[in-house]
N, C-alpha and C positions, 0 to 999 in steps of 0.2 A: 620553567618549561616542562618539568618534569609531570606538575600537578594539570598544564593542558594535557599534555599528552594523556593523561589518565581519563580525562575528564573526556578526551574524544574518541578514547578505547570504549566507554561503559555508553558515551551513544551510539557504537557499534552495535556494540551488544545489543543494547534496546533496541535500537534499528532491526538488527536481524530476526531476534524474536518477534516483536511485532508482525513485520514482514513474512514469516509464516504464521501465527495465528491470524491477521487479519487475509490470508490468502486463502484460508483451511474458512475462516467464517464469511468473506463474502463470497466464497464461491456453494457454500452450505445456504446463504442469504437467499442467493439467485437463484437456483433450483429450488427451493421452498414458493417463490414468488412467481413464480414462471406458470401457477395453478388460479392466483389472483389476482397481480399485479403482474402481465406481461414484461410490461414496459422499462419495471425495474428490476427484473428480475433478468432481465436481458442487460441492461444497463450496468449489473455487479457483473454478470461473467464478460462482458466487454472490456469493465475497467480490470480485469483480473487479467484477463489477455493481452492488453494494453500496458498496462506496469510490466511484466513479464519479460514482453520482448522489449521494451526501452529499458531495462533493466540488465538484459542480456545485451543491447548495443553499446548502450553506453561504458559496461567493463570491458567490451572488447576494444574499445577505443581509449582505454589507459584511464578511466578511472579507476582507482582504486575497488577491492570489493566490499569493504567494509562500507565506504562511502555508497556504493549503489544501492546494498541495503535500506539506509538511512533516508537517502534521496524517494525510493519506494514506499516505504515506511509513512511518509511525508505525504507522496500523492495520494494512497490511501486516506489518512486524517483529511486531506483536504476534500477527497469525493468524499467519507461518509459528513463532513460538513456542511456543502454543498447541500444533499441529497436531506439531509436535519432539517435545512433552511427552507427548502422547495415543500417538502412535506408539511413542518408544522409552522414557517412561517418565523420570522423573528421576534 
């Protein structure tokens, strides 16, 4: 039991650091874009606004903090995958 719990501390962690560097770079993404690419450049600071406050609801309603992180962390990875796939195509 000892070795999950550690094991779901260290994706805290990772959670949470992700969760501000991909916050610091898509919202650095969408203002770079906003000059060539309207569309996705609006598109990063939506989703950056979007994680944010579901991020902020969901701990005020007893998630944990660690886990909102991670949850955040998560819908990130999934929009810049998403956003991989539309661009270049599988």
């Amino acid at each position: 039991m000892t070795f999950l719990r550690g094991l779901w501390h260290g994706l805290k962690v990772l959670g949470a650091a992700l969760y501000a560097v991909l916050t610091v770079g898509l919202i650095w993404a969408g203002l770079a874009q906003l000059g060539t690419a309207p569309h996705w450049g609006w598109a990063c600071l939506a989703v950056v606004l979007a994680v944010f406050a579901a991020r902020g609801l969901i701990h005020n309603r007893g998630v944990e903090k660690g886990a909102s992180y991670v949850i955040a962390a998560g819908l990130y990875l999934a929009f810049l995958f998403v956003a991989a796939i539309v661009t270049n195509g599988l």
